[in-house]
C-alpha positions as CSV (number, residue, x, y, z in Angstrom):
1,X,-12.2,8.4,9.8
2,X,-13.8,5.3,10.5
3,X,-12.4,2.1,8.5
4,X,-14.1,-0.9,7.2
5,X,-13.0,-4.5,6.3
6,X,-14.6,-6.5,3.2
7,X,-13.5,-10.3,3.2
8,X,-15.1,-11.3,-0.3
9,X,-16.7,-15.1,-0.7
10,X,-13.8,-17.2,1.5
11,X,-16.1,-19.8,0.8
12,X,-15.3,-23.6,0.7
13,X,-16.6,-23.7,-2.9
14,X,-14.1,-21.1,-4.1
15,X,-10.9,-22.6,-2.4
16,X,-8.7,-25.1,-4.8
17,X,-10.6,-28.0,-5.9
18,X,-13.9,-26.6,-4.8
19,X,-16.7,-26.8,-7.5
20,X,-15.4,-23.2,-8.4
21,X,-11.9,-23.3,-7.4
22,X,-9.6,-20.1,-7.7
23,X,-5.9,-21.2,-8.0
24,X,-3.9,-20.4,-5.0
25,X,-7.0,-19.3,-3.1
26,X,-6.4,-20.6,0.5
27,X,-3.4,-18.7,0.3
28,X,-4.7,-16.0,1.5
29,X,-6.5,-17.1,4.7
30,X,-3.9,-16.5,6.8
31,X,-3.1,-12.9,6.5
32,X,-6.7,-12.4,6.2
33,X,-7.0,-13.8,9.7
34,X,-4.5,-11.4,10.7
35,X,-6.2,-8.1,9.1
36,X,-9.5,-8.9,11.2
37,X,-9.5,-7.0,14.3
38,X,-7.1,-4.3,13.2
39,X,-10.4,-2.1,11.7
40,X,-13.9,-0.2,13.1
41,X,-15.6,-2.8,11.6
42,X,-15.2,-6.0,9.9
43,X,-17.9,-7.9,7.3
44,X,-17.7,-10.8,4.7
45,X,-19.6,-11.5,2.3
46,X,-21.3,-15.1,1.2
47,X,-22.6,-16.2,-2.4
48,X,-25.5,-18.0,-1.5
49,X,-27.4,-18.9,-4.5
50,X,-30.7,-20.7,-4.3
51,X,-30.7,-24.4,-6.2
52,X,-31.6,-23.7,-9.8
53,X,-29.6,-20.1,-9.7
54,X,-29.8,-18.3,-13.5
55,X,-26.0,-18.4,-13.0
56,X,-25.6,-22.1,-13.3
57,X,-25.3,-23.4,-16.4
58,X,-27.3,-26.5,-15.8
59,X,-30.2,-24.0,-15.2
60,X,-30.3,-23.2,-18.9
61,X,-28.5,-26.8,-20.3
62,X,-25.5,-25.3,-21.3
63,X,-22.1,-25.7,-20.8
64,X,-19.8,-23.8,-18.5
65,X,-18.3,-20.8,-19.5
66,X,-21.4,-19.6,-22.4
67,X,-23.2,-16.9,-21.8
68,X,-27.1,-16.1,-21.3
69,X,-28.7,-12.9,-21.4
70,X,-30.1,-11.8,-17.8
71,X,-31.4,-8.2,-17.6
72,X,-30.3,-6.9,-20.3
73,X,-26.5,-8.1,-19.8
74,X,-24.2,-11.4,-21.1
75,X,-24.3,-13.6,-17.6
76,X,-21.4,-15.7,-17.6
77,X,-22.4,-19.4,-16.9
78,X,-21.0,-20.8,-13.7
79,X,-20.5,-24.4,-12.5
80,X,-23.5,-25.3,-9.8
81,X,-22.0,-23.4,-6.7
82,X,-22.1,-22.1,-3.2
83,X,-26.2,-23.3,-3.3
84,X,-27.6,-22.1,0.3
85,X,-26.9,-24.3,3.4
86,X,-24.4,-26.5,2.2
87,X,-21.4,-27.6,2.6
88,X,-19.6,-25.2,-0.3
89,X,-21.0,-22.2,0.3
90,X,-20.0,-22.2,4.0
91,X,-17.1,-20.0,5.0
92,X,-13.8,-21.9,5.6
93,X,-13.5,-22.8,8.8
94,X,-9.7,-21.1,9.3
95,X,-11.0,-18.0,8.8
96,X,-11.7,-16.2,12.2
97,X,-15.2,-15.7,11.7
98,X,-15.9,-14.7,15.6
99,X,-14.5,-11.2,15.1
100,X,-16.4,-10.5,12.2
101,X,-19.4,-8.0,12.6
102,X,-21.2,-8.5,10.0
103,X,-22.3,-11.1,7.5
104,X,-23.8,-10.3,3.9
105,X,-25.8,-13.0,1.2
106,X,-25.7,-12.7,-1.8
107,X,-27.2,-13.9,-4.9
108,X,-30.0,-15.5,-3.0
109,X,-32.7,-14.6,-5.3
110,X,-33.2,-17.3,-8.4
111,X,-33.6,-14.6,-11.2
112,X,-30.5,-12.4,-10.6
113,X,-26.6,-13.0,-10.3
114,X,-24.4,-10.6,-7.6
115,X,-20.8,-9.9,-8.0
116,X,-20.7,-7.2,-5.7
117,X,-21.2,-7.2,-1.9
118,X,-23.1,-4.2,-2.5
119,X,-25.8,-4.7,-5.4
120,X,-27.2,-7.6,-7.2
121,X,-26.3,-7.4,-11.1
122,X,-29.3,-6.0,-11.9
123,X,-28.0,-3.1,-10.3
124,X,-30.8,-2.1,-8.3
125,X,-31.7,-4.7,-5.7
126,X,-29.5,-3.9,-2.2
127,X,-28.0,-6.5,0.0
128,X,-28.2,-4.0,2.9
129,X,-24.5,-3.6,3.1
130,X,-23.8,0.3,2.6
131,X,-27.0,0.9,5.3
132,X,-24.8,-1.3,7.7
133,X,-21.6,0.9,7.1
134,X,-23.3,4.4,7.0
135,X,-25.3,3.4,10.3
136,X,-21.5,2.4,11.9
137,X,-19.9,5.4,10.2
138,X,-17.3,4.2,8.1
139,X,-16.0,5.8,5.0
140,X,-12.9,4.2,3.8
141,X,-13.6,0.4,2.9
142,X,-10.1,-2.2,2.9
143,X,-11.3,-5.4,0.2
144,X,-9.6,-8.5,0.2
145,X,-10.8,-12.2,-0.7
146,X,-12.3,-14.0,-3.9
147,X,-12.3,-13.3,-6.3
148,X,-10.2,-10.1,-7.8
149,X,-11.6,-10.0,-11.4
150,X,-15.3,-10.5,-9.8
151,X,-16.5,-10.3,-6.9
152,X,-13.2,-8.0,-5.4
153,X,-13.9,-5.9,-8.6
154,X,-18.0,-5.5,-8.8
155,X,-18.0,-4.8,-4.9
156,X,-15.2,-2.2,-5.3
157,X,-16.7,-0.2,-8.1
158,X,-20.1,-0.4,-6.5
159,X,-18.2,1.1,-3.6
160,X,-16.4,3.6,-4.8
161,X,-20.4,4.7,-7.0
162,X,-21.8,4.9,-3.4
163,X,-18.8,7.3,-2.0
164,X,-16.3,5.4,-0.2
165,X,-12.9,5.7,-0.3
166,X,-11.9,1.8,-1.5
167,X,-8.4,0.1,-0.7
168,X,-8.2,-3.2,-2.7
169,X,-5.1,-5.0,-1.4
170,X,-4.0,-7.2,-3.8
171,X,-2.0,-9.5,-2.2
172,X,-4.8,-11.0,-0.2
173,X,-6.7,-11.6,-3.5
174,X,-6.7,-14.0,-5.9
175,X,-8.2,-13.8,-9.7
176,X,-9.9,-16.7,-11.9
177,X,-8.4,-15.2,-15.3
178,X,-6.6,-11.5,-15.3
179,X,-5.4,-9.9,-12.1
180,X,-3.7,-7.1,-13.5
181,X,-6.6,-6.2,-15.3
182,X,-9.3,-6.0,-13.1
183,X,-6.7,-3.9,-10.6
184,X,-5.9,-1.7,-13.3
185,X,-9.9,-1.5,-13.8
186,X,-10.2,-0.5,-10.2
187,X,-7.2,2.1,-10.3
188,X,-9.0,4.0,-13.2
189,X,-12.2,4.2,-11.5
190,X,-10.6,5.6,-8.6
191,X,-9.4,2.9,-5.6
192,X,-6.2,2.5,-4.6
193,X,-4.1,-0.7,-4.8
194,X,-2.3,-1.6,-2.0
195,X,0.0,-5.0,-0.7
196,X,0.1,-6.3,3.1
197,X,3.4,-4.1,3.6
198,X,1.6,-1.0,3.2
199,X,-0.5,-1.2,6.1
């Protein structure tokens, strides 16, 4: 069985005192760094929103953390991040980009937020990722990176919707709010939680 590697959004704007900072989230670099090369096949995805994204709250004057309705569904409202070709939305450069196969954007269209690596919120527009795995044959799918209770979480449920068997390993995560949570969330839904050690 062929396995896959998803590094979620190691992006400059998501490490500590980046304009959407998770705590403790350069912490994982390293042992990400040392997961790449050990699978079939190795991708990481990019927020890469487009100046004026729905998801910022200065889109819509409002304040950071209120919510809009996008689609149907309560979009959170985001500090102005990762905007295309900048300096934030960049992957960090300690990350060993040069053995990774493949590289997914997402979010780049104005109208619509993405979580997931997968699907863009509105659930129906594709960022080409699952064609990319099905064409390379791999059906068990190892997520680590940024963050757990979003982007980790949207991109494993969407995985686990489109038939792969999904490994979230927790230890090279980091959450903005509740961890436990949105691990348990993924548990119930059917992934598996594993830590560094177990591999």
């Amino acid at each position: 069985m062929k396995k896959g590697l998803l590094i979620v959004d190691l992006q400059y704007d998501f490490m500590p005192g980046g304009a959407l900072g998770v705590e403790r989230g350069d912490e994982i670099i390293r042992a990400i760094n040392d997961l790449i090369g050990k699978f079939d096949v190795t991708a990481a995805s990019q927020d890469w929103h487009p100046e004026g994204h729905v998801s910022f709250a200065k889109t819509h004057g409002k304040k950071v953390g209120e919510t809009v309705e996008v689609h149907g569904r309560a979009q959170e409202l985001w500090p102005i991040h990762c905007v295309q070709n900048t300096h934030g939305a960049a992957l960090v450069k300690e990350l060993n980009q040069k053995e990774i196969d493949h590289f997914v954007y997402k979010g780049a269209n104005s109208n619509t937020d993405s979580y997931s690596a997968f699907l863009d919120n509105d659930g129906e527009t594709e960022t080409g990722l699952d064609d990319y795995l099905r064409e390379r044959g791999v059906k068990k799918l190892y997520i680590v990176g940024l963050a757990t209770d979003f982007c980790v979480k949207f991109s494993a449920l969407d995985a686990l919707e489109l038939g792969y068997e999904v490994v979230v390993i927790a230890d090279a995560c980091r959450a903005v709010y509740d961890e436990d949570k949105a691990l348990e969330e993924m548990k119930q839904k059917g992934a598996k939680v594993a830590a560094l050690s177990d591999l």
